[in-house]
N, C-alpha and C positions, 0 to 999 in steps of 0.2 A: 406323385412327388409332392402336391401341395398337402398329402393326407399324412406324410411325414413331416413338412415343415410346424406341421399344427399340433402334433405330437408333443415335438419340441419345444414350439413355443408354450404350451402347457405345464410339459414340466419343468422348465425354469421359471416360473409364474410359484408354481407351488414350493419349489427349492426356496425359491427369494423370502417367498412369505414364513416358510419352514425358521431360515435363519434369523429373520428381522424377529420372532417369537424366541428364539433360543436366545440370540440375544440380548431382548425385554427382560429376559426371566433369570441372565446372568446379571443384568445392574442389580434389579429388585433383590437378589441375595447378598450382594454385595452390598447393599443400602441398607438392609433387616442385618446382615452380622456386625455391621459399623454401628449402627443403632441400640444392638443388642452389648455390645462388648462396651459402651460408655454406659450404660445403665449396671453393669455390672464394677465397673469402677469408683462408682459415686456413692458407696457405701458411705454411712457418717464416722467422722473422726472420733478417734476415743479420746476424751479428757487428758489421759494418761502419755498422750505421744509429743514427742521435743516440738517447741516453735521454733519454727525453720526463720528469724527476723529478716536475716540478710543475706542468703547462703549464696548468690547467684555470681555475686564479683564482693572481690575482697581490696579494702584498703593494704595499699604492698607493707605500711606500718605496722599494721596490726595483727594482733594471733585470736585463731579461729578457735572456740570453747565451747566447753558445754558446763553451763554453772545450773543451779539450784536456787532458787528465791528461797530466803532465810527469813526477812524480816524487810516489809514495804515501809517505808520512814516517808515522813511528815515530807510535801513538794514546797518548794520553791520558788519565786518568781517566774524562773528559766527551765528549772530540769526538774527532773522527779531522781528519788534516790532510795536504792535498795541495799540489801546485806544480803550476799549472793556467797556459796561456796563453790568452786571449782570441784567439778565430777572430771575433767575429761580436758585436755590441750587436743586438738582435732586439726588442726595446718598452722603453720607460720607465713607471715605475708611477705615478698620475693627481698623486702629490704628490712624485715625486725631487728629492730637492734636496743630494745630497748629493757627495764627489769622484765622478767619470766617468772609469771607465777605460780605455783607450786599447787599439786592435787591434793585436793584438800583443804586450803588457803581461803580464809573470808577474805571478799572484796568487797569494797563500797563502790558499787556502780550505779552511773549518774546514765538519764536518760533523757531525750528531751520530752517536752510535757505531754506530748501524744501518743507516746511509748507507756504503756503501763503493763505492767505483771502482777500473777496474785501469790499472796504466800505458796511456797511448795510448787511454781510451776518450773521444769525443766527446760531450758531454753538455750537454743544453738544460737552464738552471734560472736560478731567479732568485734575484741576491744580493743582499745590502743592503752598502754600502761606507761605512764612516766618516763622517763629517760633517765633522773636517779630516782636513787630511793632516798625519800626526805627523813625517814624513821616512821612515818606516821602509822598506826596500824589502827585498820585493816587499810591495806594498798588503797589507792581511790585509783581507779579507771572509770572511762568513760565507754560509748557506745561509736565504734569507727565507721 
């Protein structure tokens, strides 16, 4: 009887160690594929892809765009200012109610002084536009 207690206890010795090793060698893959798959996402940016400025929450004022830098102009005490063309209207924010500007359309967009773009870059953000239209052309908008 004590010749099968020992049996037993043996092989649950070796079972135990069995699993705490299958175990080990389940993180370490899980650990090498998570490691593996962010090294594969961290490829460099192309020059060519939209700046995402603000995309994450939107002023309810404002409408979400995709304009063109056209022409960087002379900054200001306050703001920096561009000559941008609208490629693209991309959302409305839940209360717009103000002019709508048009694909295609130059706008004079004001930025604040930390905000800079370079001629020709493509850039996602949302602006807030007048409530009338004064006549002035191109539209002046701001950065919302």
């Amino acid at each position: 009887m004590s010749h099968r207690s020992t049996i037993s206890r043996c092989e649950f010795k070796a079972s135990g160690k069995q699993s705490l090793i299958h175990g080990l060698a389940l993180v370490l893959m899980l650990v090498f594929s998570g490691c593996r798959s962010v090294q594969l996402s961290s490829d460099p940016v192309s020059q060519d892809t939209i700046d995402m400025t603000n995309a994450s929450s939107m002023n309810r004022d404002a409408i979400r765009v995709i304009v063109r830098v056209e022409v960087v102009n002379e900054a200001d005490d306050k703001r920096n200012s561009f000559d941008v063309v609208l490629e693209k209207l991309v959302k409305y924010g839940a209360t717009f109610s103000s002019i709508e500007p048009k694909v295609g359309q130059k706008l004079k967009l004001s930025t604040p002084l930390d905000v800079t773009f370079r001629k020709g870059d493509v850039i996602l953000l949302d602006i807030l536009t007048p409530r009338l239209d004064d006549g002035q052309k191109p539209l002046r908008v701001r950065m919302g």
